[in-house]
C-alpha positions as a Markdown table, in Angstrom:
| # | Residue | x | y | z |
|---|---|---|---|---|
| 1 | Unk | 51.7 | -13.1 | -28.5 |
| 2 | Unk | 49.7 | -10.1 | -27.4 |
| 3 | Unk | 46.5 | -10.4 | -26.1 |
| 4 | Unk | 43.1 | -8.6 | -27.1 |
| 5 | Unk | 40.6 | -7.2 | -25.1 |
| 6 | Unk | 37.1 | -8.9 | -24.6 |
| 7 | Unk | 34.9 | -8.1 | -27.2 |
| 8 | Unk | 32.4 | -8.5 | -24.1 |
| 9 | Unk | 32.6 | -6.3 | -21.3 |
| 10 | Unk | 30.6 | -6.8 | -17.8 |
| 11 | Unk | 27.8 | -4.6 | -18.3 |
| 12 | Unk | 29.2 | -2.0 | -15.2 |
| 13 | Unk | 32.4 | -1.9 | -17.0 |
| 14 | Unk | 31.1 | -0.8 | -20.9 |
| 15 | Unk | 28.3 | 1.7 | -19.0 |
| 16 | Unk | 31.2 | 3.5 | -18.0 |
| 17 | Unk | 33.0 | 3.4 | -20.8 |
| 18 | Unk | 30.1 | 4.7 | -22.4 |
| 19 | Unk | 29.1 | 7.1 | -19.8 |
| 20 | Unk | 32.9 | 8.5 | -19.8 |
| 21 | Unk | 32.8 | 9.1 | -24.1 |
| 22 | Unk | 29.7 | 10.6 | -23.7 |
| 23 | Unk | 31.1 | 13.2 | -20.8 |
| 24 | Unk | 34.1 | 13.8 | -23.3 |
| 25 | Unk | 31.5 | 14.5 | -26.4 |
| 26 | Unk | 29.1 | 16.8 | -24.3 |
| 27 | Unk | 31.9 | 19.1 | -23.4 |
| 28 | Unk | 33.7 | 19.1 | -27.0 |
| 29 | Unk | 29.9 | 19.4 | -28.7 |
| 30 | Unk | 27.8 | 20.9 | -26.2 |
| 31 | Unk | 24.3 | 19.4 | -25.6 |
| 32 | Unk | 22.5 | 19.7 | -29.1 |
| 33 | Unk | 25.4 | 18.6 | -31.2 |
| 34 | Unk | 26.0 | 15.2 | -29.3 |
| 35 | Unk | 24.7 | 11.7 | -30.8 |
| 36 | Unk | 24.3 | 9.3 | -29.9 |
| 37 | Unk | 26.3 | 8.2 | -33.1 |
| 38 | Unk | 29.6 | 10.0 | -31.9 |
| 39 | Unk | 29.1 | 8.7 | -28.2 |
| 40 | Unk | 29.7 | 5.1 | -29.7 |
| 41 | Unk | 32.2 | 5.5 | -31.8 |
| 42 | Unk | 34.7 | 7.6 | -28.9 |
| 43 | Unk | 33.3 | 4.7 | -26.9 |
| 44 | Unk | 34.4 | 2.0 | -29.8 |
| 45 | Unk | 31.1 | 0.5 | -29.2 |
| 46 | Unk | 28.3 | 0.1 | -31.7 |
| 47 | Unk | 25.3 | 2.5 | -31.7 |
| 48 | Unk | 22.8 | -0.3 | -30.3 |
| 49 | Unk | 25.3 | -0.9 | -27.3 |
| 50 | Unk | 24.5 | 2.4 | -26.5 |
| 51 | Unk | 21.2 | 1.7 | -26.6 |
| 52 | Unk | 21.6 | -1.6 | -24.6 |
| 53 | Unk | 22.7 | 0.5 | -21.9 |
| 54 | Unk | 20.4 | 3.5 | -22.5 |
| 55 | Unk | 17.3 | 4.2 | -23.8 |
| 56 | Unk | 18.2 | 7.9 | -25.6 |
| 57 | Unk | 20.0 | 10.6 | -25.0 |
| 58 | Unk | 18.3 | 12.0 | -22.5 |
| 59 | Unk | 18.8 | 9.3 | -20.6 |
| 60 | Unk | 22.6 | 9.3 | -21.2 |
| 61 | Unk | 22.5 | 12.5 | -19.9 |
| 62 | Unk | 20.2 | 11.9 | -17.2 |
| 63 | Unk | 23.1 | 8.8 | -16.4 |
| 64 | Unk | 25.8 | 11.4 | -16.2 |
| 65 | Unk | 24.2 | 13.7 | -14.1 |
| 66 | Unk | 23.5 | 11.2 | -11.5 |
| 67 | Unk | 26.9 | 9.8 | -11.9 |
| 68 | Unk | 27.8 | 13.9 | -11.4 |
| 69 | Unk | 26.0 | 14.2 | -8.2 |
| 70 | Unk | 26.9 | 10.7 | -6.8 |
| 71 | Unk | 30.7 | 11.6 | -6.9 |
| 72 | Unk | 29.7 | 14.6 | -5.2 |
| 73 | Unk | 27.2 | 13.3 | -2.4 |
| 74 | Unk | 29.9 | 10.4 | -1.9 |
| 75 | Unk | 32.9 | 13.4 | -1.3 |
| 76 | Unk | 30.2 | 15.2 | 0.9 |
| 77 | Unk | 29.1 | 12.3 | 3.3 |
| 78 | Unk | 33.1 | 11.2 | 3.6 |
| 79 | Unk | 34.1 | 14.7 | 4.2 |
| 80 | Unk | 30.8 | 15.4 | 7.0 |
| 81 | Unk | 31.5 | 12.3 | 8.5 |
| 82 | Unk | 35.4 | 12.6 | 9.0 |
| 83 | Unk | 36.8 | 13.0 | 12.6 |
| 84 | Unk | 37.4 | 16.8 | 13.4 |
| 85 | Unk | 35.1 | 19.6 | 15.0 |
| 86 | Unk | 32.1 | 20.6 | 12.9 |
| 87 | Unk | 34.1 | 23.7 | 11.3 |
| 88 | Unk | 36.8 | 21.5 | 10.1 |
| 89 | Unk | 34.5 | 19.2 | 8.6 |
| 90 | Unk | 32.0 | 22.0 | 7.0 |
| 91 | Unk | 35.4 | 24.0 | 5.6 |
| 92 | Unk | 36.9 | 20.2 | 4.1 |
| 93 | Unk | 33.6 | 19.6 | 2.4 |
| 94 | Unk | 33.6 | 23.1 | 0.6 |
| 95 | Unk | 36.9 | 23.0 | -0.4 |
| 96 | Unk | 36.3 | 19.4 | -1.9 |
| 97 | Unk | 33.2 | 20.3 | -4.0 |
| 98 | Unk | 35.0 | 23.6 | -5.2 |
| 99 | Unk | 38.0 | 21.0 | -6.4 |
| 100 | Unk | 35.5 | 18.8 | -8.1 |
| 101 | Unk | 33.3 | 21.3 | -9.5 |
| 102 | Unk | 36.6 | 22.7 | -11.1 |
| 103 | Unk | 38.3 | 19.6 | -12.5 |
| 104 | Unk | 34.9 | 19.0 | -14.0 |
| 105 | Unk | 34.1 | 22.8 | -14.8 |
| 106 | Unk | 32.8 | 22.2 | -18.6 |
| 107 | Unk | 30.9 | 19.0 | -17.8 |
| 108 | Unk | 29.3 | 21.1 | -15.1 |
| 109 | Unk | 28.4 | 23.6 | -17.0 |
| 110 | Unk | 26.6 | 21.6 | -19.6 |
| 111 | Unk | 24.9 | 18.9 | -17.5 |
| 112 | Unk | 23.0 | 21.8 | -15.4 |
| 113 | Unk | 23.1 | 25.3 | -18.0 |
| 114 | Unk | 22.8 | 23.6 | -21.6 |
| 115 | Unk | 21.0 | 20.0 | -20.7 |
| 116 | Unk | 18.4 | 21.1 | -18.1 |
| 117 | Unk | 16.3 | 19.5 | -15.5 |
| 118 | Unk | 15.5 | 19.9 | -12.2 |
| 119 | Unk | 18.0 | 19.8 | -9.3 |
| 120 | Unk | 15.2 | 18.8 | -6.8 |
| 121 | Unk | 16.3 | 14.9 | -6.6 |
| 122 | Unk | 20.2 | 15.5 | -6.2 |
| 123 | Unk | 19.1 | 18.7 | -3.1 |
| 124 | Unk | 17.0 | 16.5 | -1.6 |
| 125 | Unk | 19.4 | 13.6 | -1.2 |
| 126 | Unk | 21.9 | 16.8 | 0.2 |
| 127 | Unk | 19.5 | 17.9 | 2.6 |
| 128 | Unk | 18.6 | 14.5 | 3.8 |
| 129 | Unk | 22.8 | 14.6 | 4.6 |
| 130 | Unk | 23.0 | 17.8 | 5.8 |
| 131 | Unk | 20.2 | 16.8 | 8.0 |
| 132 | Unk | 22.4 | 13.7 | 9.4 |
| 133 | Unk | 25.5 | 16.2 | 9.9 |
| 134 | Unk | 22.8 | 18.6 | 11.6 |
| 135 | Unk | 21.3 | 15.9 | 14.2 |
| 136 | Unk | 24.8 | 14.7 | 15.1 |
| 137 | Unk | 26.4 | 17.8 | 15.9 |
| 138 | Unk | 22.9 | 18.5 | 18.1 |
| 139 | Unk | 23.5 | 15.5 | 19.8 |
| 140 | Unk | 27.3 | 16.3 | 19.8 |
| 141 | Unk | 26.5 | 19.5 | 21.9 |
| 142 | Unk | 28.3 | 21.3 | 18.8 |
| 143 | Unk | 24.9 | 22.9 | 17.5 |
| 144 | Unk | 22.1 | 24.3 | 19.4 |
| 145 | Unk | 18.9 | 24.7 | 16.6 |
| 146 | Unk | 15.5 | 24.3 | 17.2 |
| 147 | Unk | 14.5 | 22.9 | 13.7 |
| 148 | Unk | 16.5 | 20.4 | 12.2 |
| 149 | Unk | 15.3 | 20.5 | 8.7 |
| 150 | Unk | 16.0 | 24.5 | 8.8 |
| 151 | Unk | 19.2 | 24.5 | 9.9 |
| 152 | Unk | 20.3 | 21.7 | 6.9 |
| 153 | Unk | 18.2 | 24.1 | 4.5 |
| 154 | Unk | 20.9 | 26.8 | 5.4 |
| 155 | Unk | 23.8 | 24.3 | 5.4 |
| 156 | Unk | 22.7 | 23.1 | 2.1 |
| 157 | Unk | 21.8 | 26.8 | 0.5 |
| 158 | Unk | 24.5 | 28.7 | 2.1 |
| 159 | Unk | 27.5 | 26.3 | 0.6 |
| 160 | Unk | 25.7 | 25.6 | -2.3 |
| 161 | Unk | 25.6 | 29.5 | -3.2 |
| 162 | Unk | 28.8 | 30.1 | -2.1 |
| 163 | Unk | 30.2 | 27.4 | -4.4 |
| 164 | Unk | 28.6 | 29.2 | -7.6 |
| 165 | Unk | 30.3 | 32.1 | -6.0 |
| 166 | Unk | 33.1 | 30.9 | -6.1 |
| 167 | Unk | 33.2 | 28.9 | -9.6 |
| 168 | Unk | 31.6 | 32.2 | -11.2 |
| 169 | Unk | 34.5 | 34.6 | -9.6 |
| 170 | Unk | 38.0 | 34.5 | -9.5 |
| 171 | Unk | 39.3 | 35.4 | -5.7 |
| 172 | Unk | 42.8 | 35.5 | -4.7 |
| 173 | Unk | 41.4 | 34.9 | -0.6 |
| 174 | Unk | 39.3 | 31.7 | -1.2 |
| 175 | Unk | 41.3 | 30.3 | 2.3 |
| 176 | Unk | 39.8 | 33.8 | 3.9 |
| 177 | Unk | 36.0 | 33.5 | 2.4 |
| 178 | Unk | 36.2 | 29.6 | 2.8 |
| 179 | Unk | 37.1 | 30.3 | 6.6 |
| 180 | Unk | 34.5 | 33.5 | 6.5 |
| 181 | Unk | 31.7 | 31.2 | 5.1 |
| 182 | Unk | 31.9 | 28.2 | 7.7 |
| 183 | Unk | 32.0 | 31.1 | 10.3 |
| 184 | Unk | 28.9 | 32.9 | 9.5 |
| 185 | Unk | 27.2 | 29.4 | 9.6 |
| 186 | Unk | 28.1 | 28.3 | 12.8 |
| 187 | Unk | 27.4 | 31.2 | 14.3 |
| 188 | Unk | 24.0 | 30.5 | 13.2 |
| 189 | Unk | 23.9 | 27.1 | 14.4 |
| 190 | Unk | 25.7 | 27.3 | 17.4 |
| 191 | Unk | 23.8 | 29.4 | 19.5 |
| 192 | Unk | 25.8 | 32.7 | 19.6 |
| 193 | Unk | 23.8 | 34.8 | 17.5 |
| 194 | Unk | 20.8 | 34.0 | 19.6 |
């Protein structure tokens, strides 16, 4: 006799189920043509489970977003925190958020073109890492800065506008400008270019 699936879900398990239909709806729809109607029926769920788990749309989106940047943080501290000289480390994290960022390249584009909103809560939880990564390589003898907070400002700028490079154009040497990127930065943070 087969069995059925729970018609009750732990709460964690049916707010990702929801937040994974409404991911799949947003980049099939775009942001204005998404309900909160469709997002319950890809999920199977009724429309006041949605609303259980979320209070509007906006805050489904807002969910995704955060879920968005939290995969990304998460990749970023594992990567900054590997074993490996600071170069290594730097280079592994840029290829990582280019791999995400591209496996998620519509989802992307929506959460932070079509939805809006500012960016100043996920940056300031990458600067406060960056920072981290900064301090230990100080202490590490690997980086020789006089501010801190700077030098994870240019970590944190520099990669981050070299990813939208990257997304936005196709390059055939993203080993070379990966490489070419990490270098320019440590230079800066090492010392040599004083």
């Amino acid at each position: 006799m087969p069995t059925e699936e729970p018609r009750t879900l732990p709460p964690e398990v049916r707010r990702v189920q929801i937040l994974d239909a409404a991911a799949a709806v947003l980049t099939e729809r775009g942001a204005r043509a998404t309900t909160v109607d469709r997002v319950a029926e890809v999920a199977g769920v009724a429309k006041g489970t949605v609303y259980l788990h979320f209070e509007s749309k906006d805050a489904l989106f807002g969910a995704l977003r955060s879920r968005y940047d939290e995969d990304l943080l998460s990749a970023a501290a594992e990567e900054l925190a590997a074993t490996g000289s600071p170069r290594h480390r730097l280079e592994a994290f840029l290829r990582r958020a280019l791999a995400l960022h591209r496996r998620r390249a519509e989802l992307h584009h929506v959460l932070f073109h079509e939805v809006g909103g500012s960016e100043d809560a996920s940056m300031g939880r990458f600067r406060i890492l960056f920072a981290g990564f900064v301090e230990d390589c100080v202490r590490a003898g690997d980086f020789d800065v006089d501010d801190v907070e700077i030098a994870a400002g240019l970590l944190l700028h520099g990669l981050h506008g070299m990813v939208v490079e990257f997304l936005h154009a196709e390059r055939s040497d993203e080993d070379a400008a990966i490489a070419a990127t990490v270098s320019l930065l440590m230079e800066g943070l090492s010392g040599s270019a004083r």
